[in-house]
Structure formats: C-alpha cells, structure tokens
C-alpha positions as CSV (number, residue, x, y, z in Angstrom):
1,X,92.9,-313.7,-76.6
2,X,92.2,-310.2,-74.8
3,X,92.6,-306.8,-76.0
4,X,94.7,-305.0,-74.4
5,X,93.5,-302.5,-72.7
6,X,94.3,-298.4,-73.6
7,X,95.1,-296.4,-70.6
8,X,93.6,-292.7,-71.5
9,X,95.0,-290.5,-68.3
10,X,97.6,-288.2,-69.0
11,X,100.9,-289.0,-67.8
12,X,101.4,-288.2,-64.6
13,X,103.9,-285.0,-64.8
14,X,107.5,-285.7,-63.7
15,X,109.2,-282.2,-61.7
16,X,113.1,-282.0,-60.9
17,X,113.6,-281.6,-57.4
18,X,114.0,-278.2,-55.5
19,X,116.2,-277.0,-52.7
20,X,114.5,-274.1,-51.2
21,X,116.4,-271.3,-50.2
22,X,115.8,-268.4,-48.4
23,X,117.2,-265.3,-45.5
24,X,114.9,-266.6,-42.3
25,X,113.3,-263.0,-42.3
26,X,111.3,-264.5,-45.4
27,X,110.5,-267.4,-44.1
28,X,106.7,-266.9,-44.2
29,X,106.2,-266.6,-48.2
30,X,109.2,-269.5,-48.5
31,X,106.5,-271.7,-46.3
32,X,103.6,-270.2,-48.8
33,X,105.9,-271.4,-51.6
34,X,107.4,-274.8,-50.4
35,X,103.7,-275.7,-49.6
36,X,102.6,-274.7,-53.6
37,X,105.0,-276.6,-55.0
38,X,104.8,-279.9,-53.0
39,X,100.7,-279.4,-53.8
40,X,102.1,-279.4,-57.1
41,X,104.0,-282.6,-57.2
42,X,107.7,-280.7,-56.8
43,X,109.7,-282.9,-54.4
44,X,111.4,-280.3,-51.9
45,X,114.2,-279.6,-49.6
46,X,112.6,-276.8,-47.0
47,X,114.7,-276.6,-44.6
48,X,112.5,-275.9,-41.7
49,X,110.9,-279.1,-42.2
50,X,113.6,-281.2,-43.9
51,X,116.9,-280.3,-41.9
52,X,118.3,-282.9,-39.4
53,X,118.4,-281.7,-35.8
54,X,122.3,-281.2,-34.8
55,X,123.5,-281.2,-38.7
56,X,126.2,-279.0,-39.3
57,X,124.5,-276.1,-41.3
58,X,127.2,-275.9,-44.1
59,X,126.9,-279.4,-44.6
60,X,123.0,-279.0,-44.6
61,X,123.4,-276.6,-47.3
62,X,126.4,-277.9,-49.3
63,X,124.6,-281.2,-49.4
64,X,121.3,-279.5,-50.0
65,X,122.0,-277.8,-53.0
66,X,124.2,-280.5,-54.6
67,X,121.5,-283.2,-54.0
68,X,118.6,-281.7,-55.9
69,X,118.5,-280.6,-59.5
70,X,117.2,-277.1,-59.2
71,X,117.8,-274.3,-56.6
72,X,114.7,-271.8,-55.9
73,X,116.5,-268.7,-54.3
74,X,114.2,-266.1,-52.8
75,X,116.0,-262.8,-53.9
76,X,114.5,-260.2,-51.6
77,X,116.7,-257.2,-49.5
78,X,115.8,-259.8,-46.6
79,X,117.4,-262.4,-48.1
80,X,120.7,-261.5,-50.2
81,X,121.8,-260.2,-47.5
82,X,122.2,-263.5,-45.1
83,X,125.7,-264.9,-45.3
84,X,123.9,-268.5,-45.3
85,X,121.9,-267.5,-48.7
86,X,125.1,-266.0,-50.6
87,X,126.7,-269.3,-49.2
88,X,124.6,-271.4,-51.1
89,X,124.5,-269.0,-54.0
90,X,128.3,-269.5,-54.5
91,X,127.7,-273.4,-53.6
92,X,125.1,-273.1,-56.6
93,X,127.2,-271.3,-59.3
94,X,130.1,-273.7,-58.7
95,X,127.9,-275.8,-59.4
96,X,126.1,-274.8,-62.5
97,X,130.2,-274.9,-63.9
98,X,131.6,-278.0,-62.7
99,X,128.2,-279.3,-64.4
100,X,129.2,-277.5,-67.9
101,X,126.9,-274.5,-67.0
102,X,123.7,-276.3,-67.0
103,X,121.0,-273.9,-65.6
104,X,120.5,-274.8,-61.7
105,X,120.0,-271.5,-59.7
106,X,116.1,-270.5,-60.7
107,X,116.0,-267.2,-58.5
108,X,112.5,-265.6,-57.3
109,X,111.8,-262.1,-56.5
110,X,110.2,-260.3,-54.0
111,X,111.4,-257.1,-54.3
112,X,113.7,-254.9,-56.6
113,X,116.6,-255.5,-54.7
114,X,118.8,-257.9,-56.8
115,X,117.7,-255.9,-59.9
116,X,119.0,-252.1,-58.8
117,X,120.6,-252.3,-55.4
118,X,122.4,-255.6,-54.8
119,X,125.9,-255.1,-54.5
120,X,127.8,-258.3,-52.7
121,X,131.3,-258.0,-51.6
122,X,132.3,-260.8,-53.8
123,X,132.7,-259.3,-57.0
124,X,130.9,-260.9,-60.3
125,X,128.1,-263.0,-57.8
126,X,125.3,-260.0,-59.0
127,X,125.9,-260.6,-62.6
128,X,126.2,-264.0,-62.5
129,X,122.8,-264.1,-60.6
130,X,121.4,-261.9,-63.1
131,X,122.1,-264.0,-65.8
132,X,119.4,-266.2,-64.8
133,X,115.8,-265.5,-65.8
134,X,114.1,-264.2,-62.8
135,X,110.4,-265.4,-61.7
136,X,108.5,-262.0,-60.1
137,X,107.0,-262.1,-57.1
138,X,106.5,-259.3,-56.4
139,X,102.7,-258.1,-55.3
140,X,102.1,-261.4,-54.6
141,X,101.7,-261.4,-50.5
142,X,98.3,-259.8,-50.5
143,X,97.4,-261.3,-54.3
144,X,96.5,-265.2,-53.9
145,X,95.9,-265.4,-58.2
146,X,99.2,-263.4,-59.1
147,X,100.9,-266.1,-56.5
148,X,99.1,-268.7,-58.2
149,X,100.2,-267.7,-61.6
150,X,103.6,-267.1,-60.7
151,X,103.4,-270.6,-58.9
152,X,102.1,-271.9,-62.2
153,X,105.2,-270.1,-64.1
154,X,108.0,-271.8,-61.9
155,X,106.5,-275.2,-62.0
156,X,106.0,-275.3,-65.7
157,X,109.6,-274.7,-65.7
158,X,110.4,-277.3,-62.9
159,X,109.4,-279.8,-65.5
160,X,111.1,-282.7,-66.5
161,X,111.5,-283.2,-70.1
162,X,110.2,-287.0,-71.0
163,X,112.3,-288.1,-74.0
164,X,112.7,-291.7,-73.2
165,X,110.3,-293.0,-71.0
166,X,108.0,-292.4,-67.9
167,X,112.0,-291.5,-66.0
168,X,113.1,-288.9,-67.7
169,X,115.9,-288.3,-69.6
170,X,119.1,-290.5,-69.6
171,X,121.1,-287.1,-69.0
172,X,118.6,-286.1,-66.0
173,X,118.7,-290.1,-64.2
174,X,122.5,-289.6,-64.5
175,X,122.9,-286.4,-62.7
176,X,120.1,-287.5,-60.0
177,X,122.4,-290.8,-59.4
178,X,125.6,-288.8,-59.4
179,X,124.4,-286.3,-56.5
180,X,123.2,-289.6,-54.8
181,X,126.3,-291.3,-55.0
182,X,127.9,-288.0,-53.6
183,X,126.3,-287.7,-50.5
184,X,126.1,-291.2,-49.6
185,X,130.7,-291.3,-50.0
C-alpha cells in the first residue's frame, strides 16, 4: 500500500473581501491600491472596473458595501468630502451595528484631514470613524517602498483567520452567505 504523500507548500493565504471606496478626485492612488491588493490575492469591488453600466449608484454602493466583509475608505480632504463616500460611510457604520459592532470600516489616509479638520454635518460620523485604527498613507505617492509597506500593513490585516479548515471560520462562511443571500432577495 502507498504512502501518502506530505504536501510541504504553505497554505495558500485566505483574505476577506474589500469594497473600495473613494471621492473620484482620488481615483489615481485608489487604482494604485485596488491593483496591490488584487496582486495580493484580496478579492475587490473597484468600482471603476466592477460597477454595472446603468446601475443605480445607491444601489451600487448599498449593495457594495454590504456584499463584502471589509470596507477600505480612502480618507483624504478629496474624499470625505463627496456625498457618495459619507454615503457609504453611514451604509458602513450601520453596518458594523446591526452586525454587533464587528470591525468593517478599515479607513486609509492620505492626508491629515480626518485626523484635525473633518467636521461632517452629521454629528458623531468623525468619532465614530476615528474609532477605527487608521492605515497611513501618507508620503506614499512619490514613495513606491512606504506604499509597499503600508500595502503590506492592510493586507496582513485583510487576513482571514483559519480556525477550522482551508474556508475560514464558521462565523466568517456565515456572514459571507448571509450578504449573498441579501443581494440575491
């Protein structure tokens, strides 16, 4: 009877899925990004690339940021101040409690903007932003290795945690099947 035979490669490494979101003005580092990250095995929502001709844009967004398990949010002047963006950072704090306040938004920075001049008209969306731990990019657009390392930074924290089995959790299969389920009623 045959051995079995040991398979010695790592385990490939399993990454939530990402909607990308972004103010159009920074659309060129969010195309930088989204490009990192899919070279990184991150499945992605861009939404230059990924949203349906004639779509409704709320429903683009709504369904965007329900259907993957992480929002990246580009916090830069540029962007905060876009009435899409602070749509789906509402969309994505609603979120974040109706799932028991499991961590979804994981906001980027560009600039100092969300950290000393922000200032929203809906009152509490700064803080609760800022409660988040922020990845810095800032210095990044004319420093390929800081972008790589910050790159490096939010994938490592894109990981899915493998506690039973090659698919993840049973919490994580759950929640991907529930915001599957969702968009297809």
């Amino acid at each position: 009877m045959p051995l079995p035979i040991k398979d010695n490669r790592m385990p490939k490494k399993l990454f939530q899925s990402v909607f990308v979101s972004y103010g159009v003005p920074d659309e060129g580092f969010a195309a930088r990004l989204n490009e990192s990250l899919k070279q990184s095995g991150v499945k992605t929502f861009f939404f230059r690339e990924d949203a349906k001709p004639g779509a409704k844009l709320h429903h683009v967004m709504r369904d965007g940021v329900n259907a993957h398990e992480r929002v990246i949010l580009v916090c830069s002047r540029a962007s905060l101040t876009r009435r899409g963006v602070l749509n789906e950072i509402e969309e994505s704090l609603q979120r974040e409690a109706r799932e028991g306040g499991v961590s979804i938004l994981v906001p980027i920075t560009l600039d100092d903007y969300v950290f000393k001049e922000w200032t929203p008209d809906r009152a509490g969306l700064a803080e609760a932003l800022r409660e988040h731990v922020v990845v810095d990019f800032r210095g990044t657009s004319g420093n390929p290795r800081k972008f790589d390392l910050a790159v490096a930074r939010l994938v490592s924290a894109l990981e899915k945690e493998q506690t039973e089995g090659a698919g993840g959790s049973r919490s994580e299969q759950s929640r991907s099947e529930e915001h599957t389920s969702e968009l297809q009623s």
